[in-house]
C-alpha positions as CSV (number, residue, x, y, z in Angstrom):
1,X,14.1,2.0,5.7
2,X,13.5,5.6,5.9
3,X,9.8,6.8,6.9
4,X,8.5,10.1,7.1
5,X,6.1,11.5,8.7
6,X,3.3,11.4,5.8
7,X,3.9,7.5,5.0
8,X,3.4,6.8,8.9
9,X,0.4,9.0,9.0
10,X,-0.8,6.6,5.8
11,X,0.5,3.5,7.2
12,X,-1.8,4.4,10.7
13,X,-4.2,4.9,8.9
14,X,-4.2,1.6,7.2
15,X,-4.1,-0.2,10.3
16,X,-7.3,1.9,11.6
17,X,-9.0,0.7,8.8
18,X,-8.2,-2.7,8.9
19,X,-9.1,-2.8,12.6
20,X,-13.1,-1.2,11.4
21,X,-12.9,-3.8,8.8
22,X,-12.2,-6.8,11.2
23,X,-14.4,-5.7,13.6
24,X,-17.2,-5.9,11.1
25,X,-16.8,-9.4,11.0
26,X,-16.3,-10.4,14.4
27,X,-12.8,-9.4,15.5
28,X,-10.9,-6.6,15.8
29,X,-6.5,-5.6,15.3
30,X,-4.6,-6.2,18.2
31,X,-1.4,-3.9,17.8
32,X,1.5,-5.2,19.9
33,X,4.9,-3.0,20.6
34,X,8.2,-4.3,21.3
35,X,9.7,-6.7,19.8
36,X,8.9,-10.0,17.9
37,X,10.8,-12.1,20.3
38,X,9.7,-10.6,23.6
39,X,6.2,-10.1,22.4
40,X,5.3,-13.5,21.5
41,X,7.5,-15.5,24.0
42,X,4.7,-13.4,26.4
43,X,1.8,-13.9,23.9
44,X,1.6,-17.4,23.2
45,X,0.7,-18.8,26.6
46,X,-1.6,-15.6,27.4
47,X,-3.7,-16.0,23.7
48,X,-3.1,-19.7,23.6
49,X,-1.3,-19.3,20.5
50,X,-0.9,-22.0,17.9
51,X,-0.1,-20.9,14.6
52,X,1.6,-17.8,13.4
53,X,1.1,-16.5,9.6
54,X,2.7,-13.9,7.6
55,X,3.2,-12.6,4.1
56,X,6.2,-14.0,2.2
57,X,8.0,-11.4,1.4
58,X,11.7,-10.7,-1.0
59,X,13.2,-7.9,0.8
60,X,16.2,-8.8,3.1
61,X,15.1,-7.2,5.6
62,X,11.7,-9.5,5.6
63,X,14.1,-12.8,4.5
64,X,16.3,-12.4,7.9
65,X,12.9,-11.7,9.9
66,X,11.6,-15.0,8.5
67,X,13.5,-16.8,9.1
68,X,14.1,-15.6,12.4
69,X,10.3,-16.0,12.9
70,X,10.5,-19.9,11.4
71,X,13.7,-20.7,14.2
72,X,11.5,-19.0,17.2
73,X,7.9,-20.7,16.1
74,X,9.7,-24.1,16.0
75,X,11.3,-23.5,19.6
76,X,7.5,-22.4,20.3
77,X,6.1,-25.3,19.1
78,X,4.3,-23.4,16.6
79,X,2.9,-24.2,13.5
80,X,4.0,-20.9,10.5
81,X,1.6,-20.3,7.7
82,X,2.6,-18.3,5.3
83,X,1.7,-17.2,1.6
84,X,2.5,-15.1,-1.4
85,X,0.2,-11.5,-2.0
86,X,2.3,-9.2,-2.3
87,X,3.8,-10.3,-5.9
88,X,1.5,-11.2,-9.0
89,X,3.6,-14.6,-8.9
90,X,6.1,-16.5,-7.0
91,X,9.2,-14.7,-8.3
92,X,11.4,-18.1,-7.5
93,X,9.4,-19.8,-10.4
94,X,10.2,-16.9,-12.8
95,X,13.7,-17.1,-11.8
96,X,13.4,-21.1,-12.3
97,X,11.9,-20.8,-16.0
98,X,14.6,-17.9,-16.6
99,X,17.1,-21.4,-16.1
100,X,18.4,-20.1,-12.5
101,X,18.7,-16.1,-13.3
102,X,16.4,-13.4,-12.8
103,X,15.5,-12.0,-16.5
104,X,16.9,-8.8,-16.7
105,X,15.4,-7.0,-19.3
106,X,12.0,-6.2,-20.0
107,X,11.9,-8.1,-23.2
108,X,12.8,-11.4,-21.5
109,X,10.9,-10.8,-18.6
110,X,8.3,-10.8,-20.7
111,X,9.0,-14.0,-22.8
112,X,9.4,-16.0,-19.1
113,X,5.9,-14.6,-18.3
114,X,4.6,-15.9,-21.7
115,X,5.6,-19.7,-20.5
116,X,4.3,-19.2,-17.2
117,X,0.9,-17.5,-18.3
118,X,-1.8,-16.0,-16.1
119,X,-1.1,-15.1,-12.0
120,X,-3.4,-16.0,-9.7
121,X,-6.6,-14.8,-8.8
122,X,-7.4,-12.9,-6.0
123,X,-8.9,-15.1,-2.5
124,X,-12.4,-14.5,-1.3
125,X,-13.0,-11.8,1.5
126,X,-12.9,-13.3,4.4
127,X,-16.5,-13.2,6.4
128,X,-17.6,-14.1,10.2
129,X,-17.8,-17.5,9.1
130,X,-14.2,-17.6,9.2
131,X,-13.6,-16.5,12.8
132,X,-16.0,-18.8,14.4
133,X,-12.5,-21.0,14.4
134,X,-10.9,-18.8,15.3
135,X,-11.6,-17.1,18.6
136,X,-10.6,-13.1,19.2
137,X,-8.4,-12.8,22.7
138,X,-10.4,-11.3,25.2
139,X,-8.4,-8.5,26.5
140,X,-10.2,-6.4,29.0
141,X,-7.6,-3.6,28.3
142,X,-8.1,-3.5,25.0
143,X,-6.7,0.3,24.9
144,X,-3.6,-1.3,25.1
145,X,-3.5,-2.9,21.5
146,X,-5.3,0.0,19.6
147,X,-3.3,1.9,16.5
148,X,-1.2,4.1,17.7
149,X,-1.0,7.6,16.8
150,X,1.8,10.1,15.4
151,X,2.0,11.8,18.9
152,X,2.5,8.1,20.5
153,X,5.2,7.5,18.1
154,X,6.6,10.9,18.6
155,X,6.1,12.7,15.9
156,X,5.3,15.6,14.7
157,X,2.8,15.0,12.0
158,X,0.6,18.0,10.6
159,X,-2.9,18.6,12.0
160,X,-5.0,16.6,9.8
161,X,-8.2,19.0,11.3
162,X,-6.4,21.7,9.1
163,X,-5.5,20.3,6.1
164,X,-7.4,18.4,3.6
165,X,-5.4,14.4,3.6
166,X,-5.2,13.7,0.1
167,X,-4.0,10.0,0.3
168,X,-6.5,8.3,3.3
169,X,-4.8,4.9,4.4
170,X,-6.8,1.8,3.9
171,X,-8.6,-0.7,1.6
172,X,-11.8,1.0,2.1
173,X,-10.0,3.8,0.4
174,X,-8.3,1.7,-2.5
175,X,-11.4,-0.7,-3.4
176,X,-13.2,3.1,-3.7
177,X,-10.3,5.3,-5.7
178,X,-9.8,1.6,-8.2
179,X,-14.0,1.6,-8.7
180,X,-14.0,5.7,-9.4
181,X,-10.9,5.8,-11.5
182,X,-12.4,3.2,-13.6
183,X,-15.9,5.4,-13.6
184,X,-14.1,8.5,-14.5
185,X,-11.7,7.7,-17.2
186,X,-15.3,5.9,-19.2
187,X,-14.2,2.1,-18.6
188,X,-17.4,1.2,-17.1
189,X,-20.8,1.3,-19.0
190,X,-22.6,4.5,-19.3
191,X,-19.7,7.1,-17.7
192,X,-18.0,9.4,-19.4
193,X,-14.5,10.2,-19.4
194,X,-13.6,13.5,-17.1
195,X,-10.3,15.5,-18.1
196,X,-8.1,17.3,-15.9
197,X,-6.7,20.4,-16.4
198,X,-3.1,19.6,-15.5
199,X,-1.7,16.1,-16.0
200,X,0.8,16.8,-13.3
201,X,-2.1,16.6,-10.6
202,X,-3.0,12.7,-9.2
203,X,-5.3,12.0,-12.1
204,X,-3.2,8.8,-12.9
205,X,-5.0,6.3,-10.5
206,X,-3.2,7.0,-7.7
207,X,-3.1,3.6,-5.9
208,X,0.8,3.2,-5.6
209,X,0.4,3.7,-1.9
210,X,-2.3,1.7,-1.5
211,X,-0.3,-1.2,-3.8
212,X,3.4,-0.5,-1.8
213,X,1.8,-1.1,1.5
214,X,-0.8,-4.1,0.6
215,X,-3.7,-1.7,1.4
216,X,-4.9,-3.0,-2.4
217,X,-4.0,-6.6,-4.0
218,X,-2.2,-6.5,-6.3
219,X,-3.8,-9.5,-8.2
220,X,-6.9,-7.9,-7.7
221,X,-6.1,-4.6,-9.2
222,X,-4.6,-7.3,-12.0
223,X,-7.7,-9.0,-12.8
224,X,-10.2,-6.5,-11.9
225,X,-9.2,-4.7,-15.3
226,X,-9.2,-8.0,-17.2
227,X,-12.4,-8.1,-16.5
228,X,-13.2,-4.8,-18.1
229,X,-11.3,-5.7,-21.1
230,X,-13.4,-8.9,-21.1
231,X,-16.7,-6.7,-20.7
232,X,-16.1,-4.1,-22.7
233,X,-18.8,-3.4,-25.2
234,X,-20.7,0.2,-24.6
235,X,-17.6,1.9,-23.2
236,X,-13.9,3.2,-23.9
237,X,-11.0,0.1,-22.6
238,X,-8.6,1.4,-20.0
239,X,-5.3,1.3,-21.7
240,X,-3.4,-2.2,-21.9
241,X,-0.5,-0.5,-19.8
242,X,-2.3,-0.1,-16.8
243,X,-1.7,-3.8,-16.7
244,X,1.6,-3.4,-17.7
245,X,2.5,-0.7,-14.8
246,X,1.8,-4.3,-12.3
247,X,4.1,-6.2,-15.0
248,X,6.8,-4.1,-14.3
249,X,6.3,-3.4,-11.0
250,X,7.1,-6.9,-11.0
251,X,10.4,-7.4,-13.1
252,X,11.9,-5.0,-10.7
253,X,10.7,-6.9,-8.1
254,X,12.5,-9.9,-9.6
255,X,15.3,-8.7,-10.4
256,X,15.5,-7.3,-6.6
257,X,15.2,-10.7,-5.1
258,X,18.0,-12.2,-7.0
259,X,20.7,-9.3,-7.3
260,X,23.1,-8.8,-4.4
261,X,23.0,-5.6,-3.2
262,X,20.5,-4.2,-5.5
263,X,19.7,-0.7,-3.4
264,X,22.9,0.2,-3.8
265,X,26.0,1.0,-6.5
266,X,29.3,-0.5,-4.7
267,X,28.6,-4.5,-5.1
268,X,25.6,-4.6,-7.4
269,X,26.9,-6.4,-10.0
270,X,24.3,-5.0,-12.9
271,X,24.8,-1.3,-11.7
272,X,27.8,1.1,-13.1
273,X,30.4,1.9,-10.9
274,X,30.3,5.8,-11.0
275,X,32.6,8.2,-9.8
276,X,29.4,10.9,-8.5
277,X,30.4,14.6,-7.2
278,X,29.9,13.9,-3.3
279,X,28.3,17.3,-3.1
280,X,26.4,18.0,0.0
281,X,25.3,21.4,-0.6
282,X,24.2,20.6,-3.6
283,X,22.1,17.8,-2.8
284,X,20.5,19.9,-0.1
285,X,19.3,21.8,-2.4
286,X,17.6,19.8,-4.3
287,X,16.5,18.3,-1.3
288,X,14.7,21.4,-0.3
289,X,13.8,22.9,-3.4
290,X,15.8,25.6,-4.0
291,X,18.0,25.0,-7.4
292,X,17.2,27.8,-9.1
293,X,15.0,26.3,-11.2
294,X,11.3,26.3,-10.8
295,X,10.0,23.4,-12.6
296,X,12.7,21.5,-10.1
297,X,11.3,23.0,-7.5
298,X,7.6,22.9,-7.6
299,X,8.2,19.4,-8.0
300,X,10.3,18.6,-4.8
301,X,7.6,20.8,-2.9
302,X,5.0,19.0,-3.9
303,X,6.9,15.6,-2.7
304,X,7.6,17.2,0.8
305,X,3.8,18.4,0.9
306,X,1.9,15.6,0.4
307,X,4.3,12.6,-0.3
308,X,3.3,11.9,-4.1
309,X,4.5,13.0,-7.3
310,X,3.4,12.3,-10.8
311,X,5.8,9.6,-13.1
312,X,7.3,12.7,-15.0
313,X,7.8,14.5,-12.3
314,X,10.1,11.6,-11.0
315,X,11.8,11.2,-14.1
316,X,12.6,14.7,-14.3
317,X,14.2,15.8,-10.8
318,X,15.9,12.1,-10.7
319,X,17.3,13.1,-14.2
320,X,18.0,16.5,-12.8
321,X,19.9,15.5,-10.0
322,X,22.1,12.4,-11.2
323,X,23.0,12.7,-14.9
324,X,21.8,15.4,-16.1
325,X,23.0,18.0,-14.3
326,X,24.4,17.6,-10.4
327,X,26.2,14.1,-11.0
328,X,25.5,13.1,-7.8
329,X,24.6,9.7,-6.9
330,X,21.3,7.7,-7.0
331,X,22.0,6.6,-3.8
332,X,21.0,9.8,-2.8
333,X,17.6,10.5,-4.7
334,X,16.6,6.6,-3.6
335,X,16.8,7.8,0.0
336,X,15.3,11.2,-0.5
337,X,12.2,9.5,-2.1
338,X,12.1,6.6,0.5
339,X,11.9,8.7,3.6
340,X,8.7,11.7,1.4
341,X,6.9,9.0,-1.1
342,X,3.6,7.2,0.3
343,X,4.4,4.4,-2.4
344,X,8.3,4.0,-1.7
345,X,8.8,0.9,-2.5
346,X,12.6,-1.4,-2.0
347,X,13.0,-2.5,-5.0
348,X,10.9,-0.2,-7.8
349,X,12.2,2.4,-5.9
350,X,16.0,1.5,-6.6
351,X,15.2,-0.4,-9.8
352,X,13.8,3.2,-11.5
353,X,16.6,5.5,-9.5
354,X,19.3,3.1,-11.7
355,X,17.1,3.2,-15.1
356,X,16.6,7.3,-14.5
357,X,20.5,7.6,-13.9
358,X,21.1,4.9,-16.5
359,X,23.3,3.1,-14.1
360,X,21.0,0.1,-15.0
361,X,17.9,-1.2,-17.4
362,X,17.8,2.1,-19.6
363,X,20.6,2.9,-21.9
364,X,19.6,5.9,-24.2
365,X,21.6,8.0,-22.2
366,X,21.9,10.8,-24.5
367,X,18.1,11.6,-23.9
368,X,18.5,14.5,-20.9
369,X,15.2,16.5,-19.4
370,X,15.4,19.8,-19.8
371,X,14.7,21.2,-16.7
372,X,13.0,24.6,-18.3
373,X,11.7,23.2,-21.7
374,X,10.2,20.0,-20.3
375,X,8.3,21.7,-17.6
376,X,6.6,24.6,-20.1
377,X,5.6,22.2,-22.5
378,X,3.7,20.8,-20.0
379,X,1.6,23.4,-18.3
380,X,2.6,26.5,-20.2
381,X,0.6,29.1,-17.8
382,X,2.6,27.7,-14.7
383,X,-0.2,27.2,-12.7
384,X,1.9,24.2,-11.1
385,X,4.7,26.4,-9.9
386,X,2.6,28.8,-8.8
387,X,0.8,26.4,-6.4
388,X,3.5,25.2,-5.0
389,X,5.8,27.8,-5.1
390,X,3.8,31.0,-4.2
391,X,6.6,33.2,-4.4
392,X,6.7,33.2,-8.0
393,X,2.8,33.2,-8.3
394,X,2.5,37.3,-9.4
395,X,5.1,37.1,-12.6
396,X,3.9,36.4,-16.2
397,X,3.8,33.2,-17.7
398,X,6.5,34.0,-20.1
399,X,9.0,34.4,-16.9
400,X,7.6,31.5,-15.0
401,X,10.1,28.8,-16.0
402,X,13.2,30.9,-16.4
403,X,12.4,33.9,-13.8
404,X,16.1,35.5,-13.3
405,X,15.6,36.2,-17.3
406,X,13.0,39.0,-16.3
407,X,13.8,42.3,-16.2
408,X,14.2,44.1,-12.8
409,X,10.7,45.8,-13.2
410,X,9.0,42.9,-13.9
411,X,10.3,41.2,-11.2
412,X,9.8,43.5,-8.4
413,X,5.9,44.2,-10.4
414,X,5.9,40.4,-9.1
415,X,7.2,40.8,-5.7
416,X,10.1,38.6,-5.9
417,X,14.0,39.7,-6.7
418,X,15.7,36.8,-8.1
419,X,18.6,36.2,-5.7
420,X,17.1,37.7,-2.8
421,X,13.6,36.1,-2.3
422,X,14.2,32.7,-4.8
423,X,17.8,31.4,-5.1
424,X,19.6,31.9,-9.0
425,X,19.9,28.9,-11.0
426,X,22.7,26.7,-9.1
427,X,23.8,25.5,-12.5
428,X,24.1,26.3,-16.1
429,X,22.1,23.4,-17.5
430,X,23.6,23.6,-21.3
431,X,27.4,23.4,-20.0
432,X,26.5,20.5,-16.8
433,X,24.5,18.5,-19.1
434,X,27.0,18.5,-21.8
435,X,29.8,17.8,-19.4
436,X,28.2,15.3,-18.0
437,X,26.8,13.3,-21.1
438,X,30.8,13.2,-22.1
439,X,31.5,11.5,-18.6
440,X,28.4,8.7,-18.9
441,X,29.8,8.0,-21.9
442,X,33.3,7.3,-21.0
443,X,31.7,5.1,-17.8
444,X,29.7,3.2,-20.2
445,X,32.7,2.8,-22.7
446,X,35.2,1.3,-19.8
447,X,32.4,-0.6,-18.6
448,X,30.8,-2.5,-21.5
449,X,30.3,-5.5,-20.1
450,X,28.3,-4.4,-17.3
451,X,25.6,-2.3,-19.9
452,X,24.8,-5.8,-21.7
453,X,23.7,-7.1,-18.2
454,X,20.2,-5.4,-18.6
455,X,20.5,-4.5,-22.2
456,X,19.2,-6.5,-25.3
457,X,21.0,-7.6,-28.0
458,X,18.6,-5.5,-30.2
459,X,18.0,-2.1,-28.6
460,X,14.3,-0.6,-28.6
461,X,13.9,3.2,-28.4
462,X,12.8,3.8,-24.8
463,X,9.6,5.7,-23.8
464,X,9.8,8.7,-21.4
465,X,6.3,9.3,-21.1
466,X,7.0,12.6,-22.6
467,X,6.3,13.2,-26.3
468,X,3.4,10.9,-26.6
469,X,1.6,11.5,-23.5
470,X,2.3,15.3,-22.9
471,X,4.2,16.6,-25.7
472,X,7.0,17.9,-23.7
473,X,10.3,18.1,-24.7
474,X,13.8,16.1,-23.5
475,X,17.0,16.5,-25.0
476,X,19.4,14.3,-26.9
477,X,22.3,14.9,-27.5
478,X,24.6,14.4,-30.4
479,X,27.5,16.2,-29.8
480,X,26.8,19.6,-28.8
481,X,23.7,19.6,-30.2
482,X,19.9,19.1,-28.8
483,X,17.0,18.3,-30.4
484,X,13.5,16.9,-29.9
485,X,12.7,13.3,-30.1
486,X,10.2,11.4,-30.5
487,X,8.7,8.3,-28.1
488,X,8.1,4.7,-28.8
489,X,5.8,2.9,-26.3
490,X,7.9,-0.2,-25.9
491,X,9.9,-0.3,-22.9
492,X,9.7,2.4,-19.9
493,X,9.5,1.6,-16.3
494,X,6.0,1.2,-14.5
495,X,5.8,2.7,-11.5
496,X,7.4,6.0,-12.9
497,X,5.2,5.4,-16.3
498,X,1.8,4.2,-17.1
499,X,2.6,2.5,-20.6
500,X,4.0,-0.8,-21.2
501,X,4.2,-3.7,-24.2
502,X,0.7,-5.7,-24.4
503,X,1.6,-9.8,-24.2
504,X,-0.8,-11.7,-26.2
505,X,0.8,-14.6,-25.4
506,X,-0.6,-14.3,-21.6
507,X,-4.0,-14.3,-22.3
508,X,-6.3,-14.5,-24.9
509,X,-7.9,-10.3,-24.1
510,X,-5.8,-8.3,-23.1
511,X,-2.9,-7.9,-20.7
């Protein structure tokens, strides 16, 4: 897996955290370097080492180191523990109730979910209680096992004494952003909900990194809001989808564990086999943020920057990129947003790069982002570009979005010659879009039995998060025209969107 620098700056910080948080009960966090086989073959005599526990994870390359781990602990004579946290449920048992196949689509996910009923609750917090059976190691050179750093690792991470971190590592920082997001958006008793200004800044809740890297249960995020729901008397309800955003966290997750060769297109049996431009210059471009277009590009900054974007802002440079106006793979974007995202996840990662490029899971493929339109409609003033793309900051807000259609004098009034200081639009998006829309449908014509895969017999409008949440615009197509169109709340991805179907049939609040 591909790890920037920001993710392993987050990830360090986790550790450092959970190190403060053991030590307050008695212990502390050894960290060990080298490898699994030649660190415990030296560890178990040293520590007297009897039992060796991890979480069960779905990934393959967790499955192959587990069972790597389960050979060497019975050649060790060691006892394995291990248990399921990082999943709402034990995907086998969905897959069981789905009669031996992962369920893939929403709707039947939903259904299996429905038989199976509530997940789990969250454990207790462990106390000091607990480690009174089980003693720390004694290491006199304890320097040895302490988190490492970025310079240890070598990298070259930016100076954190410069630069305000926006995303802390740690539980002690997701148990405090869950409790304040609740406080802010009025779901607790006596607050009030707070608005922001620009709904492309992190006012979601912003715990997909702490939820990708286990820094926040999942189960406890889970129940946590049923228990609002169940409270709620004096104060607004968080919306059911927040729920739902876990929910499909999880049918991707599902799905993943029972598709071969799910992260990529060539042997993924769900996925379309598309013939994408191989188009390096191109997909540097977009890499680096200099298409041409500014709404593209703000966005792609801000995912280099600081390793998060918003759910629209994903769905509208993956659209950008793949079908709607490069044609180059997903393949591509998946590994882009692996190596810059704090919450890059395996499988929600490659799950929503296949819906986005509607390789997979989402088949309204006539429905393109316009890469001006959609952008305006959401922060018409352009104060997003113009943080992260200062050299358009000076030029007026009726230029922002399509600056090589201002006249010279405006543009050098703004300090920035379109050409010369930011790059020309690197496409025509009218002609690519329309070109391409003609080639995904052909794919999906020759290909028809691969689309019912992960489509229902009865197709439900699908939900970009755009219209209802933002007003902005998408287009869809219908020959060579575009119009607006209007969302339906019944079936959108989570991690990219925050709404999803409520299931009565789970529970008898909310879900």
């Amino acid at each position: 897996m591909r790890v920037g620098v920001l993710r392993w700056r987050f990830l360090l910080q986790s550790l450092q955290d959970l190190h403060a948080r053991l030590r307050a009960v008695g212990s502390r966090l050894f960290v060990v370097r080298g490898s699994h086989r030649a660190v415990l073959g030296e560890l178990v005599g040293r520590w007297g080492i009897t039992q060796i526990s991890f979480d069960s994870e779905m990934e393959p390359h967790h499955t192959a180191l587990q069972r790597e781990l389960g050979e060497m602990a019975e050649e060790l004579g060691l006892s394995v523990y291990t248990r399921l946290s990082h999943t709402l449920y034990d995907l086998s048992r969905i897959i069981e109730a789905n009669g031996g196949e992962p369920p893939l689509t929403y709707k039947k996910f939903l259904r299996v979910l429905s038989a199976i009923g509530e997940p789990e609750k969250p454990v207790r917090d462990i106390t000091a209680e607990d480690f009174q059976r089980c003693n720390t190691p004694g290491e006199a050179d304890c320097e040895r096992y302490a988190v490492p750093s970025l310079c240890d690792l070598g990298l070259d991470g930016p100076d954190e004494s410069q630069e305000e971190v926006l995303w802390p590592g740690g539980e002690t920082q997701a148990l405090q952003r869950l409790n304040k997001h609740l406080e802010s958006q009025g779901w607790l008793e006596n607050t009030k909900t707070q608005t922001v200004m620009n709904s492309l800044w992190p006012n979601t809740t912003g715990l997909s990194p702490y939820l990708s890297l286990g820094c926040l249960s999942v189960r406890t995020f889970y129940h946590t809001l049923g228990k609002v729901y169940a409270q709620a008397k004096n104060h607004s309800l968080p919306p059911v989808a927040l729920q739902g955003q876990v929910l499909w966290r999880e049918f991707f997750y599902t799905a993943a564990s029972a598709t071969q060769n799910f992260t990529r297109m060539e042997g993924n049996p769900i996925c379309l086999q598309i013939h994408w431009y191989d188009d390096q210059d191109a997909l540097e471009k977009w890499r680096t943020a200099r298409t041409g277009f500014p709404w593209i590009d703000a966005i792609m900054t801000q995912l280099r920057q600081e390793g998060w974007i918003h759910h629209l802002s994903r769905h509208a440079v993956a659209c950008f990129l793949t079908r709607g106006d490069l044609w180059i793979s997903w393949e591509e974007g998946m590994k882009v947003f692996e190596e810059y995202l704090l919450d890059a996840d395996y499988s929600i990662n490659a799950g929503n790069w296949m819906w986005l490029s509607a390789s997979a899971f989402f088949h309204q493929y006539n429905r393109i982002f316009c890469p001006v339109r959609f952008g305006r409609r959401t922060d018409p003033e352009g104060h997003y570009i113009r943080k992260y793309l200062p050299v358009l900051r000076s030029f007026p807000s009726r230029y922002i979005y399509e600056p090589w259609t201002a006249p010279e004098e405006v543009q050098l009034q703004a300090g920035c010659i379109i050409g010369k200081d930011y790059p020309l639009p690197m496409v025509c998006h009218a002609e690519v879009s329309e070109r391409n829309l003609a080639l995904m449908k052909e794919v999906r014509s020759s290909q028809e039995n691969t689309t019912k895969l992960t489509r229902d017999a009865v197709e439900e409008s699908v939900d970009v998060g755009v219209k209802r949440e933002l007003g902005a615009e998408s287009e869809e197509h219908q020959s060579s025209a575009s119009k607006r169109f209007s969302s339906d709340p019944q079936a959108r991805p989570c991690s990219w969107g925050p709404e999803a179907p409520r299931l009565p049939e789970i529970t008898g609040q909310a879900v």
